[in-house]
C-alpha positions as a Markdown table, in Angstrom:
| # | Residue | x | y | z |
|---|---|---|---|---|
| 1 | Unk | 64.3 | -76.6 | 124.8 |
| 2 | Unk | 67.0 | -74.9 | 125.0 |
| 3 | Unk | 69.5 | -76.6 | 128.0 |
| 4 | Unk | 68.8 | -80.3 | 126.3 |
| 5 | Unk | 73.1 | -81.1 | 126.9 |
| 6 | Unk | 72.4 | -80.0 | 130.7 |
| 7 | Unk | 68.7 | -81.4 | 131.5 |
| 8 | Unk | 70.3 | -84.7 | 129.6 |
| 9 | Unk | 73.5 | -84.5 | 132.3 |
| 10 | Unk | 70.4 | -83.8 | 135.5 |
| 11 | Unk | 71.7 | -79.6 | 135.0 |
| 12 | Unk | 68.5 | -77.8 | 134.8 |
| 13 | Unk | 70.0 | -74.7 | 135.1 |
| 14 | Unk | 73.5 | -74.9 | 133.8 |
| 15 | Unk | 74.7 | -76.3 | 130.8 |
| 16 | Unk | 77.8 | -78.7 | 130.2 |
| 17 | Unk | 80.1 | -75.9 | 130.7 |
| 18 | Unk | 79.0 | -75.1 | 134.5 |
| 19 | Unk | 77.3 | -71.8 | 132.8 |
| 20 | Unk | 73.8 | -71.0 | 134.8 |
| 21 | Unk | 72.2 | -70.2 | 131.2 |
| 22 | Unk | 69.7 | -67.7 | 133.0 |
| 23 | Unk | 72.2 | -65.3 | 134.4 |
| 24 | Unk | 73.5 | -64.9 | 130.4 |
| 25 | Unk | 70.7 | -63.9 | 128.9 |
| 26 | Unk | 71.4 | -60.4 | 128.4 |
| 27 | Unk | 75.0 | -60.3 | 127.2 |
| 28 | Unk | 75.7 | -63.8 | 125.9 |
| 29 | Unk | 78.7 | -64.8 | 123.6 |
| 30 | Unk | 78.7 | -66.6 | 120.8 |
| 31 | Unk | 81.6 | -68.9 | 122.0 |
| 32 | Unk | 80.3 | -69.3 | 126.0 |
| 33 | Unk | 76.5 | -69.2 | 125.5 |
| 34 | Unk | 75.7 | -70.6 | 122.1 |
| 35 | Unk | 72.3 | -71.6 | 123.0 |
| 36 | Unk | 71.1 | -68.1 | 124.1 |
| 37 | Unk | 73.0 | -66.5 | 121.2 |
| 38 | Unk | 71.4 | -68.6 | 118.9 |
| 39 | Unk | 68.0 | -67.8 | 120.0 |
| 40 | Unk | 68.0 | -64.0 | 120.4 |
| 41 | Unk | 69.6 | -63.4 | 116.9 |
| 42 | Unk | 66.5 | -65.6 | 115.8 |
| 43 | Unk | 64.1 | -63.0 | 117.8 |
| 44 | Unk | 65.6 | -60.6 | 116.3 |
| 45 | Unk | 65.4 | -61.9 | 113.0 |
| 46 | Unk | 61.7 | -62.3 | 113.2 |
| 47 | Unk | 61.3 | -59.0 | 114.4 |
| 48 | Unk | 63.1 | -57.6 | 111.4 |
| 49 | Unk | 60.8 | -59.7 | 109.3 |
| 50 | Unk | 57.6 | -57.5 | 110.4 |
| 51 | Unk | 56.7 | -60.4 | 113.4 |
| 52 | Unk | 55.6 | -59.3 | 116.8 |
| 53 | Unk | 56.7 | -61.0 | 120.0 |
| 54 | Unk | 53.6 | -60.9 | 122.2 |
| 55 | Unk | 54.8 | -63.4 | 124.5 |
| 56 | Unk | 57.8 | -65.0 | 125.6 |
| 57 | Unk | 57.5 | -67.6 | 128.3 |
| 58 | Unk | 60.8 | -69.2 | 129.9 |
| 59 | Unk | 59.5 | -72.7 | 131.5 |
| 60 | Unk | 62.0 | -74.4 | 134.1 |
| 61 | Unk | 61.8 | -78.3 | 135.1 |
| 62 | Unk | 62.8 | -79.1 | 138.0 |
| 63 | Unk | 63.3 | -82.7 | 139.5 |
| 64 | Unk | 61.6 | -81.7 | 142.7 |
């Protein structure tokens, strides 16, 4: 999980900050966005390793 401050606050798009997490994904910084930062440099990482991403699959929760 990636939004556990937000989902823990009832956010299940936005994190503490207000930031909608999804709209981020393709630029995000280090400082606003440290969740998604985190995680792409790890994709990338294990794609530098020799690993191949067949699938990624982004789940949302909702309360509805």
């Amino acid at each position: 999980m990636i939004n556990v401050d937000g989902v823990i606050t009832g956010n299940f798009r936005c994190d503490l900050t207000g930031m909608d997490l999804n709209r981020n994904w393709k630029n995000p910084s280090a400082i606003l966005h440290p969740q998604i930062f985190s995680l792409k440099n790890e994709i990338i990482s294990l794609i530098g390793k020799g690993y191949q991403i067949e699938t990624f699959i982004d789940f949302h929760g909702h309360s509805k």
